[in-house]
DSSP file (Angstrom, degrees, kcal/mol; ACC not computed):
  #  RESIDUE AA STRUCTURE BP1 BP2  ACC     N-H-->O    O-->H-N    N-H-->O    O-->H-N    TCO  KAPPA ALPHA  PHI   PSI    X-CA   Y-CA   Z-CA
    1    1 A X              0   0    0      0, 0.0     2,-0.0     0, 0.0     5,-0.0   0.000 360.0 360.0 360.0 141.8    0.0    0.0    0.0
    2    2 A X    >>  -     0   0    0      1,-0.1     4,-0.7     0, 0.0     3,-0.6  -0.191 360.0-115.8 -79.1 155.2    1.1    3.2   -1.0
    3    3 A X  T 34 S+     0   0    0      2,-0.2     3,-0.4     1,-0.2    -1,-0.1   0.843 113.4  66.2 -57.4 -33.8    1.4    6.7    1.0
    4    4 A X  T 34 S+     0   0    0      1,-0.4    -1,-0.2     2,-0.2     5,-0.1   0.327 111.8  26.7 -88.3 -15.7   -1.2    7.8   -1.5
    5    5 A X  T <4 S+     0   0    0     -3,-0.6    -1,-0.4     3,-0.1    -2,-0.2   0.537  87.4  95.7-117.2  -3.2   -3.5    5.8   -0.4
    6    6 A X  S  < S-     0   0    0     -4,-0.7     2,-0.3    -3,-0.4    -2,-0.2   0.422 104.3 -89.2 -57.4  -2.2   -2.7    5.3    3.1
    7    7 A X  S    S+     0   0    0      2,-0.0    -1,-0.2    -3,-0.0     0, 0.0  -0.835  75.8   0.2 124.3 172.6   -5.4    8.3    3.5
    8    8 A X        -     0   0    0     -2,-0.3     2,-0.8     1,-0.1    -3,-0.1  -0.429  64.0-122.5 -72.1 141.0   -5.8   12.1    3.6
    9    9 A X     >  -     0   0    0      1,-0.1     4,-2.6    -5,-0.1     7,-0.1  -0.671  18.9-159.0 -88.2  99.2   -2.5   14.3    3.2
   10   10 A X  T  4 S+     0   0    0     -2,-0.8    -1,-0.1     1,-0.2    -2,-0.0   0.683  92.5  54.3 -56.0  -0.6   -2.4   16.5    6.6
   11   11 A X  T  4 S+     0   0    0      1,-0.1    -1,-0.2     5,-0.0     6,-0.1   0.858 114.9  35.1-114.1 -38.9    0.0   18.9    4.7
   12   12 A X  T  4 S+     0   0    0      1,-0.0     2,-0.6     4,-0.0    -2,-0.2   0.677  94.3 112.1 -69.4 -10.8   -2.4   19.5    1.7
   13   13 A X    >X  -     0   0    0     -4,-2.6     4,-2.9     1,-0.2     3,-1.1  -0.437  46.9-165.9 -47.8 103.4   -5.8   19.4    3.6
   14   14 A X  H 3> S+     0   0    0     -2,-0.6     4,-2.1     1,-0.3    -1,-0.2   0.930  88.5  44.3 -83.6 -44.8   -7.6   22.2    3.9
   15   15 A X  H 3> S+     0   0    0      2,-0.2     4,-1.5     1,-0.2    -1,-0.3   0.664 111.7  52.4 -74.7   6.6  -10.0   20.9    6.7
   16   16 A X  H <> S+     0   0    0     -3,-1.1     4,-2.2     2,-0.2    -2,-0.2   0.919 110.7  46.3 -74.8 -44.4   -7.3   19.4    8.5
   17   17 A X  H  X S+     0   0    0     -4,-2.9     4,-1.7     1,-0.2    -2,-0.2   0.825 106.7  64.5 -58.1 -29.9   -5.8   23.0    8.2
   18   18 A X  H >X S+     0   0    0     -4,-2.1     4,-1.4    -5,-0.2     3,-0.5   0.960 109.5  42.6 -22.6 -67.5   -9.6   24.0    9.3
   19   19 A X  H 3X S+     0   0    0     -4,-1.5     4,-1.8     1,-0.2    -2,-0.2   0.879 104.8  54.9 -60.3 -56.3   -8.7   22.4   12.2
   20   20 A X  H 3X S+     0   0    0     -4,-2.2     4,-1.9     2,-0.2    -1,-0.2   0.736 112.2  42.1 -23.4 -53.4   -5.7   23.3   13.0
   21   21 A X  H <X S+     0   0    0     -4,-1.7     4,-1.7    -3,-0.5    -1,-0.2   0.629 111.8  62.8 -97.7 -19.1   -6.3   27.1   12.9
   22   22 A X  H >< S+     0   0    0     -4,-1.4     3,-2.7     2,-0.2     4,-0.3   0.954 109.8  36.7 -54.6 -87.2   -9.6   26.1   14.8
   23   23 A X  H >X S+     0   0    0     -4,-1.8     3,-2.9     1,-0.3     4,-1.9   0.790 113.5  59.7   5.1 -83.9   -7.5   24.6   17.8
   24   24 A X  H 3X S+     0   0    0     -4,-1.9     4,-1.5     1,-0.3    -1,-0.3   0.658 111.1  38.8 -34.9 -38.6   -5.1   27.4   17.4
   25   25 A X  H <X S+     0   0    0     -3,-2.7     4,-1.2    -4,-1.7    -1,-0.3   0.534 113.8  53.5-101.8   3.0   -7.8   30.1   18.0
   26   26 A X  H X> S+     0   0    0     -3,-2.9     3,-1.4    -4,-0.3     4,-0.7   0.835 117.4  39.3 -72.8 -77.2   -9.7   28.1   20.8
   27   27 A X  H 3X S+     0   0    0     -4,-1.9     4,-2.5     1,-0.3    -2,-0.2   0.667 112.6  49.6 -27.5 -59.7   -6.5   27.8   22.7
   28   28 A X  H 3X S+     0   0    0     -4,-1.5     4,-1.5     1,-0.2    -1,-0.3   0.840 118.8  45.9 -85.1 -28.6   -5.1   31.3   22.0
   29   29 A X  H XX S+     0   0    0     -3,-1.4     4,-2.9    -4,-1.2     3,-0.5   0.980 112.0  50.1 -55.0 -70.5   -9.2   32.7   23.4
   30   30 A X  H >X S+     0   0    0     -4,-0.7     4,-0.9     1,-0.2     3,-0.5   0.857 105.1  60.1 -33.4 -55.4   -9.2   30.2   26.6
   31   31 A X  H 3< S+     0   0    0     -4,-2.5     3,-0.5    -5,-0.3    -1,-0.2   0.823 112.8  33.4 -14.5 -71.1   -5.8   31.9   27.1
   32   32 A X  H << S+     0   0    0     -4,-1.5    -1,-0.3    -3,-0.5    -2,-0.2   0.470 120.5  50.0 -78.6  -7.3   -7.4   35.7   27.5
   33   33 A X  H <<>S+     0   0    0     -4,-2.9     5,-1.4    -3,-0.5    -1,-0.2   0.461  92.0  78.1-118.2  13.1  -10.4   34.7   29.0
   34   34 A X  T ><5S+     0   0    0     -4,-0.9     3,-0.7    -3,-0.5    -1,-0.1   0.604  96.1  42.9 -71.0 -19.3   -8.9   32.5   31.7
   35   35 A X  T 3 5S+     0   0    0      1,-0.2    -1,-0.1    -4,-0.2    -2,-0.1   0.653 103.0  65.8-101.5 -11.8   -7.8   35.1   34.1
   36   36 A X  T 3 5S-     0   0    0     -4,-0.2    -1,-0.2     2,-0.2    -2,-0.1   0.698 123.8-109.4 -73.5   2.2  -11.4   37.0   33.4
   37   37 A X  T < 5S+     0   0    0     -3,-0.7     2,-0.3     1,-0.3    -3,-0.2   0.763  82.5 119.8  70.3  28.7  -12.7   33.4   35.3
   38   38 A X      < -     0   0    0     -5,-1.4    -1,-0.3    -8,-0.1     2,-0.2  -0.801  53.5-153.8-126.3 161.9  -14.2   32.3   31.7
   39   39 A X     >  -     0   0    0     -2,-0.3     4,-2.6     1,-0.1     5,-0.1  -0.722  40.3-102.8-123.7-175.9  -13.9   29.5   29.2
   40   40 A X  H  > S+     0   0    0     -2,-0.2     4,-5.2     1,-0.2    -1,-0.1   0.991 126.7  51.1 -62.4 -58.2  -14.8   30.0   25.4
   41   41 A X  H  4 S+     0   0    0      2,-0.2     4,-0.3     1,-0.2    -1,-0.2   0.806 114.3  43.4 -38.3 -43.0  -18.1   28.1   25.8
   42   42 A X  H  > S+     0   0    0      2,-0.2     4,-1.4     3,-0.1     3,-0.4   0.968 119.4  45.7 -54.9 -68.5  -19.0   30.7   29.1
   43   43 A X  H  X S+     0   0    0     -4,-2.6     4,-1.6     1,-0.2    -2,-0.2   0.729 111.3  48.0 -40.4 -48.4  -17.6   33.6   26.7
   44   44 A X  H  X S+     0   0    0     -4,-5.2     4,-0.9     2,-0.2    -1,-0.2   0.621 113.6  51.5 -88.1  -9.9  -19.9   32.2   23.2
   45   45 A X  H  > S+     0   0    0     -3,-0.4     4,-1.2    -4,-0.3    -2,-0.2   0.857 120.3  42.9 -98.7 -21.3  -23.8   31.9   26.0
   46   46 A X  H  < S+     0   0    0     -4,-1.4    -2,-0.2     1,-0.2    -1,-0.2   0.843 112.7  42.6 -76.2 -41.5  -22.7   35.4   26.8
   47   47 A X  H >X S+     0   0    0     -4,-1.6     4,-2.5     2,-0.2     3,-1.0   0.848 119.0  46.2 -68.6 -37.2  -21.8   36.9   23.8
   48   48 A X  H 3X S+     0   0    0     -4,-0.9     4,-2.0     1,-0.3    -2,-0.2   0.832 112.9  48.7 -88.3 -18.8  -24.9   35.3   21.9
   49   49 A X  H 3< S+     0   0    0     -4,-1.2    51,-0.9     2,-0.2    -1,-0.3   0.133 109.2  53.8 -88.5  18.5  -27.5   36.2   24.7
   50   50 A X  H <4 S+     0   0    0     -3,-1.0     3,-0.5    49,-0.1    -2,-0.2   0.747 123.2  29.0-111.8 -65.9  -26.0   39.9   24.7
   51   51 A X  H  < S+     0   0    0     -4,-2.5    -2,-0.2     1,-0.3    -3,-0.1   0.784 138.1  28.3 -82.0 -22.1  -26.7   40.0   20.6
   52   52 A X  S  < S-     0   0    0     -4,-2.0    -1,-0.3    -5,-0.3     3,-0.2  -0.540  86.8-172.3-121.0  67.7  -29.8   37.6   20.6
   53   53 A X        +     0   0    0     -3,-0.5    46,-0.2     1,-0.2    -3,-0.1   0.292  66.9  38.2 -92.2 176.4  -31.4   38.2   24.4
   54   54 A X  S    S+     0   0    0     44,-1.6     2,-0.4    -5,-0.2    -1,-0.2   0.880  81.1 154.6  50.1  38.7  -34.5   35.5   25.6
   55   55 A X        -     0   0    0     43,-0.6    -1,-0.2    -3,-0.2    43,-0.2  -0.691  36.7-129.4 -85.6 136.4  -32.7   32.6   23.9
   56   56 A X     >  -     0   0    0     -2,-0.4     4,-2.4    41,-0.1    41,-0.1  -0.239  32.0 -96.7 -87.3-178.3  -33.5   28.8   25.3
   57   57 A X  H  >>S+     0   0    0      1,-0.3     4,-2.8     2,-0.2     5,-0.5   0.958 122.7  56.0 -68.6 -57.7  -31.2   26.4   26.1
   58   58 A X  H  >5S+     0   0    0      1,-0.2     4,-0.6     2,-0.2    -1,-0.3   0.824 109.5  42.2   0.2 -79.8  -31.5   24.9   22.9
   59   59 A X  H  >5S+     0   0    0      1,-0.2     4,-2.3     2,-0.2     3,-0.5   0.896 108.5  61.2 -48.5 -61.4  -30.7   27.8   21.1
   60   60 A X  H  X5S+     0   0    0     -4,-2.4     4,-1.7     1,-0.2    -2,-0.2   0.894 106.4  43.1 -45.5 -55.2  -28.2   28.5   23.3
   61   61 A X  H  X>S+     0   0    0     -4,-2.8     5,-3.1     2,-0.2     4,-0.5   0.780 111.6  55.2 -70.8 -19.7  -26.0   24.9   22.6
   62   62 A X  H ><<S+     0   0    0     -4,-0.6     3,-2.2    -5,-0.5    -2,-0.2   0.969 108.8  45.8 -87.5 -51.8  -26.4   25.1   19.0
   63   63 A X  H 3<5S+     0   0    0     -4,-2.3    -2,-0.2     1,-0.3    -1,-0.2   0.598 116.6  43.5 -73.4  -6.8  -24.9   28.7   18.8
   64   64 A X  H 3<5S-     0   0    0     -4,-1.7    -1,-0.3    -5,-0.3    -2,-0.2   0.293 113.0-115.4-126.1  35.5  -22.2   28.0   20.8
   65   65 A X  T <<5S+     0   0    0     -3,-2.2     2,-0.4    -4,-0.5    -3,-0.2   0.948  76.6 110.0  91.7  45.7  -21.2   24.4   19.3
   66   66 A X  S   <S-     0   0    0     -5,-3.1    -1,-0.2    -6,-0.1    -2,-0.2  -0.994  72.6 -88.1-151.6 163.2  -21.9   22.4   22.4
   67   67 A X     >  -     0   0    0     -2,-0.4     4,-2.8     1,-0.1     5,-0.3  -0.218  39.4-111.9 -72.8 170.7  -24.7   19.7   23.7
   68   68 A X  H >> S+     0   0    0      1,-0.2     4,-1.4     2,-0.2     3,-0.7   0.992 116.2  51.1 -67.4 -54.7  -28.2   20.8   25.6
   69   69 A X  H >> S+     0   0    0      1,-0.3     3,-5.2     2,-0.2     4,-3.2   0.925 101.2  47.2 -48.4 -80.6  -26.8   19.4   28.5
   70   70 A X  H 3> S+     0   0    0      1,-0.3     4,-1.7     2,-0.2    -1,-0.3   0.772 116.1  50.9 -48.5 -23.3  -23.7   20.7   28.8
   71   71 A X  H <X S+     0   0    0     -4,-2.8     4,-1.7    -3,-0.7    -1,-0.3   0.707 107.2  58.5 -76.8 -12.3  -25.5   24.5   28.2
   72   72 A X  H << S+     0   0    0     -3,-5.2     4,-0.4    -4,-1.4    -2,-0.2   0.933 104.5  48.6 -82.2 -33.2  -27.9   23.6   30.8
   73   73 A X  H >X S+     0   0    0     -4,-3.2     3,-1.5     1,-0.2     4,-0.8   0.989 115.9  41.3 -86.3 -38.2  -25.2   23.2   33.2
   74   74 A X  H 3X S+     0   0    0     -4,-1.7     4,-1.2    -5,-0.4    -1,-0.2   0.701 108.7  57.5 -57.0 -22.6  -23.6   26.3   32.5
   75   75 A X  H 3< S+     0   0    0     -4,-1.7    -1,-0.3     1,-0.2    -2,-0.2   0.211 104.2  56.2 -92.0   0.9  -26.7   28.2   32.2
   76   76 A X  H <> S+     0   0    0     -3,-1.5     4,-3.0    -4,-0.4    -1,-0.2   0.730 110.3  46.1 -85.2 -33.9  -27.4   27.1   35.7
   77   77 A X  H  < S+     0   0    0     -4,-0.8     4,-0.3     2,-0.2    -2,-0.2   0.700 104.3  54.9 -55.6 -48.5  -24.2   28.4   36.9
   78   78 A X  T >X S+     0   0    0     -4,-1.2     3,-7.2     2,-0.2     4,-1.4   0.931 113.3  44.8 -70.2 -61.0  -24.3   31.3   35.5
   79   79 A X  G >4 S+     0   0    0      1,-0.3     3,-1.5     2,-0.2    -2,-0.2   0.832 116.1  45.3 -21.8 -63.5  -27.8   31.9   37.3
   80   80 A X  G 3< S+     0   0    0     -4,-3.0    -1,-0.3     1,-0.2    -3,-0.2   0.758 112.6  50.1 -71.2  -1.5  -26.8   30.8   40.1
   81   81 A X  G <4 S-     0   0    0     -3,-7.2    -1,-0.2    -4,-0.3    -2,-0.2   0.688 110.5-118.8 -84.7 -24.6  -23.3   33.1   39.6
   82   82 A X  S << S+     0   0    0     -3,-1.5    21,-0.3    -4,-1.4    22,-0.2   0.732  90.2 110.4  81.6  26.4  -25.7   36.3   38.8
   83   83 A X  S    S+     0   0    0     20,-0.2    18,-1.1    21,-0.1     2,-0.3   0.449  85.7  31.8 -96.3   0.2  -24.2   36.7   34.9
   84   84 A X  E     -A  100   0A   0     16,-0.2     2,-0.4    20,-0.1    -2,-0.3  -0.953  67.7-155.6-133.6 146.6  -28.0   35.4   33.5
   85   85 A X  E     -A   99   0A   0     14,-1.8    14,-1.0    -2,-0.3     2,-0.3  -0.927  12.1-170.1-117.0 145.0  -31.2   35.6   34.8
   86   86 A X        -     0   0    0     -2,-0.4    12,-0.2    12,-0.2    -2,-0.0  -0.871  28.1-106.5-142.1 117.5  -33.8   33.2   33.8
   87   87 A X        -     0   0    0     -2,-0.3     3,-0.1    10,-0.3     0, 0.0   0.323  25.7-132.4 -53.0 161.6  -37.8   33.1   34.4
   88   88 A X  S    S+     0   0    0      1,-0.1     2,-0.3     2,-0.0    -1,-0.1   0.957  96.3  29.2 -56.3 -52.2  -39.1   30.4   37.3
   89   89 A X  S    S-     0   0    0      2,-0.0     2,-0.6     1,-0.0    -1,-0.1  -0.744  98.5-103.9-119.8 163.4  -41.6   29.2   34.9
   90   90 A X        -     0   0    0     -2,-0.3     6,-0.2     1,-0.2    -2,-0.0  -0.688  17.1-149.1 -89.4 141.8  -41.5   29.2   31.1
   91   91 A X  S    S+     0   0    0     -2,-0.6     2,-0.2     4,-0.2    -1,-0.2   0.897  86.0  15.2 -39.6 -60.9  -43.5   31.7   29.4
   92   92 A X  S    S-     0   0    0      3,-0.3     0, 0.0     1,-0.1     0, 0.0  -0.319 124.8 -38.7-116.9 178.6  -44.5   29.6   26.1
   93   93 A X  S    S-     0   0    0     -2,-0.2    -1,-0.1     1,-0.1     0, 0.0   0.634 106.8 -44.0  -8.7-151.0  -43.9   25.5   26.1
   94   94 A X  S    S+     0   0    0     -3,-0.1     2,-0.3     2,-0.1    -1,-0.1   0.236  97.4 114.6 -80.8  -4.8  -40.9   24.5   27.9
   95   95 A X        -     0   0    0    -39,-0.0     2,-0.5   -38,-0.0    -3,-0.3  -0.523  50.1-157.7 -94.8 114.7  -38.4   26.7   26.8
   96   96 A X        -     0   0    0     -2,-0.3    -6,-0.1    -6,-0.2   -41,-0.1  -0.905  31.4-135.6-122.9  90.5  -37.1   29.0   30.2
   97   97 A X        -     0   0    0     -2,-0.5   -10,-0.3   -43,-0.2     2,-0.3  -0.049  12.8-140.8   1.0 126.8  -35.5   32.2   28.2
   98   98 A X        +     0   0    0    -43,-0.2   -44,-1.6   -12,-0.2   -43,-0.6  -0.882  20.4 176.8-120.4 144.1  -32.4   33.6   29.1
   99   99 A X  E     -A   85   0A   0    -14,-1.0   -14,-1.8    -2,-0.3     2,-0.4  -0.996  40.0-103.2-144.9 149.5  -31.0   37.6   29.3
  100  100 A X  E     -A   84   0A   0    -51,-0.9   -16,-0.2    -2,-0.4     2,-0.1  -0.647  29.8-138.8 -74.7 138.4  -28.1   38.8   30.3
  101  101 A X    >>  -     0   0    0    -18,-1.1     4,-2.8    -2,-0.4     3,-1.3  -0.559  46.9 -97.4 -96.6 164.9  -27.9   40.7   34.4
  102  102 A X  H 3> S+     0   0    0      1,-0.2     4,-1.7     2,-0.2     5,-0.2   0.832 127.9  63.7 -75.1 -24.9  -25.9   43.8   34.3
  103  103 A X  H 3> S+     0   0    0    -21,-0.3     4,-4.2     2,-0.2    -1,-0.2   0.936  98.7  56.1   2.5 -74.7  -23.1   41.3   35.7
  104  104 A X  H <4 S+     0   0    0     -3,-1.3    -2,-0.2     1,-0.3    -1,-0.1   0.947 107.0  43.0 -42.7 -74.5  -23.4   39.7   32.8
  105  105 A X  H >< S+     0   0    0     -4,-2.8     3,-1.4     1,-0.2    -1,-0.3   0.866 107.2  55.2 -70.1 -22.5  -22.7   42.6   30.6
  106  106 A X  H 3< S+     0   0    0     -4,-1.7     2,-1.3     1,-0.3     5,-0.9   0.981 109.1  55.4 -73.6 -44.0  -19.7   44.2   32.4
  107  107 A X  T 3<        0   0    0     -4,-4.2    -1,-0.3     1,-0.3     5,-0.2   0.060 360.0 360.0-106.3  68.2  -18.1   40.9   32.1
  108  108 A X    <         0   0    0     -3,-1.4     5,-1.7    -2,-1.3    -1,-0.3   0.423 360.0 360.0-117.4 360.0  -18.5   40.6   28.6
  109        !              0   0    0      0, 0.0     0, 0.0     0, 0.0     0, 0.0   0.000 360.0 360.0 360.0 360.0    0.0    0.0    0.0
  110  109 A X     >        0   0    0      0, 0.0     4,-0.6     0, 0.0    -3,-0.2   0.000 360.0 360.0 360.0  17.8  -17.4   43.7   27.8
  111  110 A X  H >>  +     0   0    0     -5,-0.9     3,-3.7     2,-0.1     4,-1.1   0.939 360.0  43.9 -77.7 -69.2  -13.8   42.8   29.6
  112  111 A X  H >> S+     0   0    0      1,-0.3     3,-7.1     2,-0.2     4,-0.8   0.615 105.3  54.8  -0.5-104.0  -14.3   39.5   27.4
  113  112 A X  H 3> S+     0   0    0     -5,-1.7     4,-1.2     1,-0.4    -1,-0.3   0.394 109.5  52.3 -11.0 -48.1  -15.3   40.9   24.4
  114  113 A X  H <X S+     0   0    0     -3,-3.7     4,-1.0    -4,-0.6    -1,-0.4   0.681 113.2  43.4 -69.7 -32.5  -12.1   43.1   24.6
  115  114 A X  H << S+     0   0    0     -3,-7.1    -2,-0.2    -4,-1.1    -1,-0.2   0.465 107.2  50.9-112.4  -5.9  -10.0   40.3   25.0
  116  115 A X  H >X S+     0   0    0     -4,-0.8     4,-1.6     2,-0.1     3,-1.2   0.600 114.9  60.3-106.1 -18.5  -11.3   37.6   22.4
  117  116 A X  H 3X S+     0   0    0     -4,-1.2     4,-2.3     1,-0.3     5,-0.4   0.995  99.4  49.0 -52.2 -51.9  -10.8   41.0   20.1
  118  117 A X  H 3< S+     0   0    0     -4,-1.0    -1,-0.3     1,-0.2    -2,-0.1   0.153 107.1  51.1 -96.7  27.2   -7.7   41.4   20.7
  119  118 A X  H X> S+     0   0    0     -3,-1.2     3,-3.0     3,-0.1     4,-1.8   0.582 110.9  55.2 -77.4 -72.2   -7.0   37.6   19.8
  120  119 A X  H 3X S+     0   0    0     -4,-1.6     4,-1.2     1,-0.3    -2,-0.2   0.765 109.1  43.5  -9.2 -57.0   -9.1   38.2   16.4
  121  120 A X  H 3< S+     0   0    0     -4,-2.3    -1,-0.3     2,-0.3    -3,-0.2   0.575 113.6  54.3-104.7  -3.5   -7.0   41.0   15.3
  122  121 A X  H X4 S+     0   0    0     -3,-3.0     3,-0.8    -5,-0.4    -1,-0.3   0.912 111.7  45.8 -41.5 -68.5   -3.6   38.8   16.5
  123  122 A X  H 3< S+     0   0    0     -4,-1.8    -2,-0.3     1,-0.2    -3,-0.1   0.464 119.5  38.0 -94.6  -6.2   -4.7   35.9   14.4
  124  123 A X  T 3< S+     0   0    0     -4,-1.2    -1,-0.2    -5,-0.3    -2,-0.1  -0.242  87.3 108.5-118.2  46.7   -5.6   38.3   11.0
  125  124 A X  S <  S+     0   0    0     -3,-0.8    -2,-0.1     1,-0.2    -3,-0.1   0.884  71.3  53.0 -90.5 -71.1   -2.6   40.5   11.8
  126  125 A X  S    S+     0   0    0     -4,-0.2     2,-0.5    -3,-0.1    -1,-0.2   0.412  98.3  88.9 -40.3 -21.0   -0.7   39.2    9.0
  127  126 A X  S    S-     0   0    0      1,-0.1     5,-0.1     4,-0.0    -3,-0.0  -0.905  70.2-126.5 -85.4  91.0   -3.3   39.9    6.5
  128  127 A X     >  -     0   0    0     -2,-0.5     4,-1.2     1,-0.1    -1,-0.1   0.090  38.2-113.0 -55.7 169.6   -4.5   42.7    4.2
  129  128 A X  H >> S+     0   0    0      2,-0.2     4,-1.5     1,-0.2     3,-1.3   0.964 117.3  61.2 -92.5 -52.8   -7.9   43.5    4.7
  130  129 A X  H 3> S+     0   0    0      1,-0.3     4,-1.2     2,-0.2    -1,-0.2   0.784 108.1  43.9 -37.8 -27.0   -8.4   42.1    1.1
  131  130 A X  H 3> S+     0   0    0      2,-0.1     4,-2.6     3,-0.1    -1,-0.3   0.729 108.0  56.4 -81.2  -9.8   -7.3   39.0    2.2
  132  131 A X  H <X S+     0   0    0     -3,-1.3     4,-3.2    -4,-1.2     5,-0.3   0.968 110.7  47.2 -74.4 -53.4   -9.3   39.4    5.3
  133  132 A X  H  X S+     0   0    0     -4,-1.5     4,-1.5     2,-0.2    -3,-0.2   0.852 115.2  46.8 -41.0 -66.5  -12.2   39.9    2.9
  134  133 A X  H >X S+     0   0    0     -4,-1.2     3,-2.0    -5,-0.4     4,-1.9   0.995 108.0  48.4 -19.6 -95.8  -11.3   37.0    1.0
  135  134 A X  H 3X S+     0   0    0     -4,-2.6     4,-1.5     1,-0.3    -2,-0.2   0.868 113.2  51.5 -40.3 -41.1  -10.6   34.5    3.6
  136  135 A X  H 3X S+     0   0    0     -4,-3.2     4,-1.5     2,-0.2     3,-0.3   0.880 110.8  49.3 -72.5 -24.1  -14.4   35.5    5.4
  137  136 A X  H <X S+     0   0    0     -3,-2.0     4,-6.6    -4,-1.5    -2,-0.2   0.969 116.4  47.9 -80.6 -40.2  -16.3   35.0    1.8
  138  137 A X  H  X S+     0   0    0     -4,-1.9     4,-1.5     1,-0.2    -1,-0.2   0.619 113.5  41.9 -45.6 -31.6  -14.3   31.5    1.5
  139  138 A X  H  X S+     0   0    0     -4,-1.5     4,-2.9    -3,-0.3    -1,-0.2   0.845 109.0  55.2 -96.9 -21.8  -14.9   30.5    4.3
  140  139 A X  H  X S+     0   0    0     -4,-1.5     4,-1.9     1,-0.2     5,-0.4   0.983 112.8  55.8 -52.5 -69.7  -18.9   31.7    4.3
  141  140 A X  H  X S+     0   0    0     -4,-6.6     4,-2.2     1,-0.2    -2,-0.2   0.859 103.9  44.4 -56.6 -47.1  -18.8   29.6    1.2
  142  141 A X  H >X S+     0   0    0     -4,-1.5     4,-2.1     2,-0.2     3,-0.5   0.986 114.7  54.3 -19.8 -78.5  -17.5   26.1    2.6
  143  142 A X  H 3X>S+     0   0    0     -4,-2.9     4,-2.9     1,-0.3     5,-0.6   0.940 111.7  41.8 -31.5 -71.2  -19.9   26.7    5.5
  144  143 A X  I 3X>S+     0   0    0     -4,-1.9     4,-3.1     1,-0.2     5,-0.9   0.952 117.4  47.3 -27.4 -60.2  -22.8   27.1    3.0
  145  144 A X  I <<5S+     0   0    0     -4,-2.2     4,-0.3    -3,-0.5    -2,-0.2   0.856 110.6  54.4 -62.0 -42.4  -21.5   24.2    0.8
  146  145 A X  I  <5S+     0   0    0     -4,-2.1    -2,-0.2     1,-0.2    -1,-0.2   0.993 123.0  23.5 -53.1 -78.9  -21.0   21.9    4.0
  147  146 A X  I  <5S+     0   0    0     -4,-2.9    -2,-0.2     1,-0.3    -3,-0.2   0.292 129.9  37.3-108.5  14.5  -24.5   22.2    5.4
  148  147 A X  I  <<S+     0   0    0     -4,-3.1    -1,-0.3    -5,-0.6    -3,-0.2   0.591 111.4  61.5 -98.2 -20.8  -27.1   23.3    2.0
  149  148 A X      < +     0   0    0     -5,-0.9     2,-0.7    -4,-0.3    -2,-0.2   0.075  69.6 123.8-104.5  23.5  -25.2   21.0   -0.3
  150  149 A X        +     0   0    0      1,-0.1    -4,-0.1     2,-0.1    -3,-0.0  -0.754  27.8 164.4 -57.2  80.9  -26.1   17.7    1.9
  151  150 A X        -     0   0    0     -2,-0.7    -1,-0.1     0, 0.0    -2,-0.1   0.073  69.3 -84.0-117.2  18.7  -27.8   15.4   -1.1
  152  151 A X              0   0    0      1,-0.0    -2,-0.1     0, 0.0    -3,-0.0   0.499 360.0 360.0 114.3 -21.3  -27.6   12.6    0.9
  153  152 A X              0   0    0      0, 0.0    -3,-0.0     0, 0.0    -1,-0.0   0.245 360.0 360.0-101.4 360.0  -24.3   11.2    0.5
């Protein structure tokens, strides 16, 4: 058997390289947001209830890439930490709604500050025409991934 078939080439792969730069920017966020007493996940229920407020837990897991569970336990934490507030009972079906408490928002905007200043680390190198570039590419992958499913 051959190298060539042995499998995918990790130095020409563009989603291994996906990955890579995925990894590379988890790490280099967890980094700045460890001494604010956050992880990325903590950082992504905050950020997304700040731009999207009275979102369920549901909602909540999908937009920051993680299972219902594992947002329910965080979104218990935070309640019981006093960055989210959440009603007793749910409004509509089952669904309990989440906002950020003005907690919440001051330490988001230390966050916020500090997963910026990773961003503009990791496209540093980069003209803003490549910047342009690189976001349309990658918008198109994304696209391609999860409309262009025919089954296969």
């Amino acid at each position: 058997m051959s190298q060539k078939d042995a499998g995918v080439d990790l130095d020409a792969s563009l989603g291994y390289l996906l990955k890579e730069a995925s990894s590379a920017l988890r790490t280099a966020m967890e980094e700045v947001l460890r001494p604010l007493g956050m992880s990325v996940t903590h950082y992504s229920c905050l950020e997304l209830l700040a731009q999207r407020p009275g979102l369920s837990n549901s909602e909540l897991a999908r937009g920051a890439f993680v299972t219902r569970q594992t947002m329910n336990v965080l979104l218990q934490a935070l309640e019981r930490d006093g960055y989210v507030t959440r009603p007793a009972e749910a409004p509509v079906g089952k669904a309990l709604p989440a906002r950020l408490s003005p907690r919440g928002r001051r330490s988001l905007e230390k966050a916020t500050a500090a997963v910026r200043s990773v961003e503009v680390r990791m496209l540093s190198g980069m003209t803003e025409a490549e910047q342009s570039s690189a976001f349309r590419s990658l918008r198109s992958m994304v696209r391609a991934l999860r409309d262009g499913d025919d089954g296969r």
